[in-house]
C-alpha atoms as one frame of an Amber mdcrd trajectory, in Angstrom:
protein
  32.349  64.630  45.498  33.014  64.247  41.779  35.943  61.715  42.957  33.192
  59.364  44.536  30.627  59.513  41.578  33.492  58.539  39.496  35.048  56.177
  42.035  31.566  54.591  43.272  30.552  54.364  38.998  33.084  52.755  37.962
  33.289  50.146  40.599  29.280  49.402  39.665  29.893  49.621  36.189  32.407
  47.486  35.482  30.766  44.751  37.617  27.577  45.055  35.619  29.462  45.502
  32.106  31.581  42.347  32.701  28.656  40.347  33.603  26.546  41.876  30.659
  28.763  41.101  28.300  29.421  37.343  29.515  25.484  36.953  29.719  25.608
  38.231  26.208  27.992  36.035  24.781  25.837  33.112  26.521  22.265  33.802
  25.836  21.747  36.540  22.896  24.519  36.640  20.714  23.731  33.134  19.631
  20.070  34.128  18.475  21.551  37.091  16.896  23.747  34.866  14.395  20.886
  32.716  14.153  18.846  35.529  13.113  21.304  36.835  10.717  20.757  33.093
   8.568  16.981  34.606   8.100  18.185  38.237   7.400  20.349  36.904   4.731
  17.876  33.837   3.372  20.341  31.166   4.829  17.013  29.671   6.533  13.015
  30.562   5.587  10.096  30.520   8.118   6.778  28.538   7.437   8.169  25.513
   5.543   6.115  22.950   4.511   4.973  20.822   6.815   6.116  17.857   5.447
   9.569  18.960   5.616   9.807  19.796   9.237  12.034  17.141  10.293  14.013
  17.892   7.300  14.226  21.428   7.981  14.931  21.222  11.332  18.226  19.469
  10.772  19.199  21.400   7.884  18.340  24.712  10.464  20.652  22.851  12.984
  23.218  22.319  10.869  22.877  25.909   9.263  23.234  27.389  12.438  26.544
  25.602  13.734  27.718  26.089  10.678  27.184  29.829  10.717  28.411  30.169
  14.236  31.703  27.917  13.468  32.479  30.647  10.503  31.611  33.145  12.937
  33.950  31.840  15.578  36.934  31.499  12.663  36.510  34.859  10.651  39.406
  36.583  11.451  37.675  39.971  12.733  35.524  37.977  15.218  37.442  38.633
  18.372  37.667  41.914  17.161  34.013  42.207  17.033  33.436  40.320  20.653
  36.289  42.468  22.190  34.213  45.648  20.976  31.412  44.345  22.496  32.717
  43.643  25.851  34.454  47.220  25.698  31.194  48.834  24.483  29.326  46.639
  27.550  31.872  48.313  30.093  31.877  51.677  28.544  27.861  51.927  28.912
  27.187  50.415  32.265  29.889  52.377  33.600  27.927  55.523  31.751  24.785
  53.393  33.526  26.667  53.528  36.877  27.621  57.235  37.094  23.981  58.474
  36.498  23.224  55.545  39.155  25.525  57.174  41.761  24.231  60.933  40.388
  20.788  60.401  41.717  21.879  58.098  45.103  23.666  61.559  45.675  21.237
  63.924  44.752  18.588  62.339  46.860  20.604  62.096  49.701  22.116  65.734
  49.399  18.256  66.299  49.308  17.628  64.467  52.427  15.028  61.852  50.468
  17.557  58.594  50.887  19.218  57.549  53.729  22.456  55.749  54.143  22.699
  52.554  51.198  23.959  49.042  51.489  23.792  46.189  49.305  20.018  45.561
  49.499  18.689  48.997  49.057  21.406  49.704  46.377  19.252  46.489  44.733
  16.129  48.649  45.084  18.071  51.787  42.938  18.992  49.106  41.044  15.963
  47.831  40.041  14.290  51.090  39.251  17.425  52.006  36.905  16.227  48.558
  34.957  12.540  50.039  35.019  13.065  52.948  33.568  16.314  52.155  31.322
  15.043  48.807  29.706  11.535  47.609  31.058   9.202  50.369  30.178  10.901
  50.997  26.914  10.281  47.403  26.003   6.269  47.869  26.748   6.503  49.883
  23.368   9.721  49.289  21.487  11.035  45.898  22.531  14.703  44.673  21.795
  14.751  43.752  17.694  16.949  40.952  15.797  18.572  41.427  12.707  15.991
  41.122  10.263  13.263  42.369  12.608  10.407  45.110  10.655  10.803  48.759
  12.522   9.888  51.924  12.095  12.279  54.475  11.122  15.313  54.969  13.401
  14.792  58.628  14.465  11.269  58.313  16.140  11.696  55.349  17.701  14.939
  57.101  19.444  13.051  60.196  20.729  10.503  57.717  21.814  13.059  55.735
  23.907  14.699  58.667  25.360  11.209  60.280  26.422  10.206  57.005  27.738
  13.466  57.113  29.973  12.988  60.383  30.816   9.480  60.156  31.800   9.566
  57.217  33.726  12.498  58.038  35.761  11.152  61.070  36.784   7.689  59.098
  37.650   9.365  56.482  40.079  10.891  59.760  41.667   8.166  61.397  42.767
   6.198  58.061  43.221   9.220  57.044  45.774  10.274  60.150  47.148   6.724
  62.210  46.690   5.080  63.566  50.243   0.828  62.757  49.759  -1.291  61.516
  47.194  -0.798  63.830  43.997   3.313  63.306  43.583   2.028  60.037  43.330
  -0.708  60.507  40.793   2.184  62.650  39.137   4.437  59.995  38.824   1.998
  57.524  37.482   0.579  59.856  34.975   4.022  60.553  33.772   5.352  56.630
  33.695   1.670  55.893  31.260   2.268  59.518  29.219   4.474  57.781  26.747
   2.439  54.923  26.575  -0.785  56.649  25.648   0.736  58.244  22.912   2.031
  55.434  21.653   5.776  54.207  20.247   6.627  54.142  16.725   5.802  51.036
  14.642   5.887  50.372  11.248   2.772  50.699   9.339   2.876  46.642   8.609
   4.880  44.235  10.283   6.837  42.085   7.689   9.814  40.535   9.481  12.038
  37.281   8.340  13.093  36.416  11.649  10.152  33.327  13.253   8.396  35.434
  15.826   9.346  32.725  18.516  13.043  33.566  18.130  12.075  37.196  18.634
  10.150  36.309  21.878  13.238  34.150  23.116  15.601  36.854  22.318  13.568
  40.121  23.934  13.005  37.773  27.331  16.742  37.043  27.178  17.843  40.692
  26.453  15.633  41.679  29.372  17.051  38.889  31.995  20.506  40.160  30.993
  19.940  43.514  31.227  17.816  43.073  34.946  20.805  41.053  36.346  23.191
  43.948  35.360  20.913  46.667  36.650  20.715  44.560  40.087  24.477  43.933
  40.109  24.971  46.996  39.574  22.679  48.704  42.551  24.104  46.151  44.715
  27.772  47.168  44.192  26.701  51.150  44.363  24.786  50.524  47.611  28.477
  48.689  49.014  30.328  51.897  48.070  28.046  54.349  49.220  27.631  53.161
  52.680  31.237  52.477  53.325  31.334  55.599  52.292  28.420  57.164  54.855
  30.425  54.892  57.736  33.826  56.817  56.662  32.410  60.427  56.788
């Protein structure tokens, strides 16, 4: 058994971490250096409006210009090969707790055999709970971005998690009304009592980069999460047909 959760979780994972980590490099890392130009006062939000053309060229040529240095610092493919190892490392970690709970509920006798489609289903309830629901309260942050302090938005996150992936379980696999009133009650709980902010916001980074970057960060991380249930559901019924 522990040879399949390992075998089936690191087939999943390393699908989903390689295409993580290219959708990464596409979509978010870009807004991250461009983010890092307001952390570090390269660029200002709400200039004058007189000098928005201006601005807007000197912001475009900021920006290449930061990401050309980026590109040519000598510890940058260092820092992109960390990424894409940290990217495999966690949605393998992702994968293995995927495979966990397709096991346990079938040991149980609440799942039936997988394929590709259903594994989609796991899949999207892994982004639910992982990524989604956290994001109602704590969404992804750029550099620059006003938080409150590290700690309590960490126990928020992991109760969040926690919380909401037991809710979809008893929502999915509940028998009557109340392990479905459970399941709700428990995916609101950490809602109602509210995440962490800080007590004003006061971020440098222009509020419609943050927007682009937290729908971005989400896209990436729900085309992982689906990747990745589609691959598990593969193993796991080749794996039902074989026994």
């Amino acid at each position: 058994m522990l040879k399949r959760l390992l075998a089936g979780g690191l087939l999943a994972g390393l699908g989903a971490g390689v295409l993580a980590a290219v959708l990464q490099l596409w979509l978010t890392v870009p807004l991250i250096l461009e983010a890092e130009l307001y952390e570090t006062g390269v660029l200002t939000h709400f200039a004058p409006a007189q000098a928005e053309a201006t601005n807007a060229e000197e912001k475009r040529a900021a920006v290449a210009a930061h990401e050309k240095a980026h590109q040519e610092e000598e510890g940058a493919l260092r820092r992109h090969v960390l990424t894409f190892s940290a990217d495999l490392v966690t949605w393998t970690a992702f994968a293995i707790l995927l495979s966990i709970a397709i096991s346990l509920a079938q040991g149980a006798g609440l799942a039936g055999p997988l394929d590709w489609r259903r594994g989609i289903v796991w899949g999207m309830c892994g982004f639910l709970a992982v990524h989604l629901a956290p994001a109602a309260g704590l969404p992804p942050e750029l550099p620059g971005s006003s938080a409150a302090p590290l700690a309590a938005r960490q126990i928020w996150w992991t109760a969040t998690v926690i919380l909401t992936a037991a809710g979809i379980a008893f929502i999915a696999f509940g028998r009557g009304w109340w392990p479905v009133a459970l399941g709700l009650g428990l995916v609101l709980l950490p809602h109602l009592a509210g995440a962490p902010h800080p007590e004003e916001f006061g971020g440098v980074v222009p509020p419609e980069l943050q927007g682009l970057f937290v729908g971005r960060a989400l896209a990436v991380n729900g085309a992982a999460w689906l990747v990745m249930g589609a691959l598990a559901g593969l193993y796991w019924g080749r794996e039902h047909h074989n026994t």
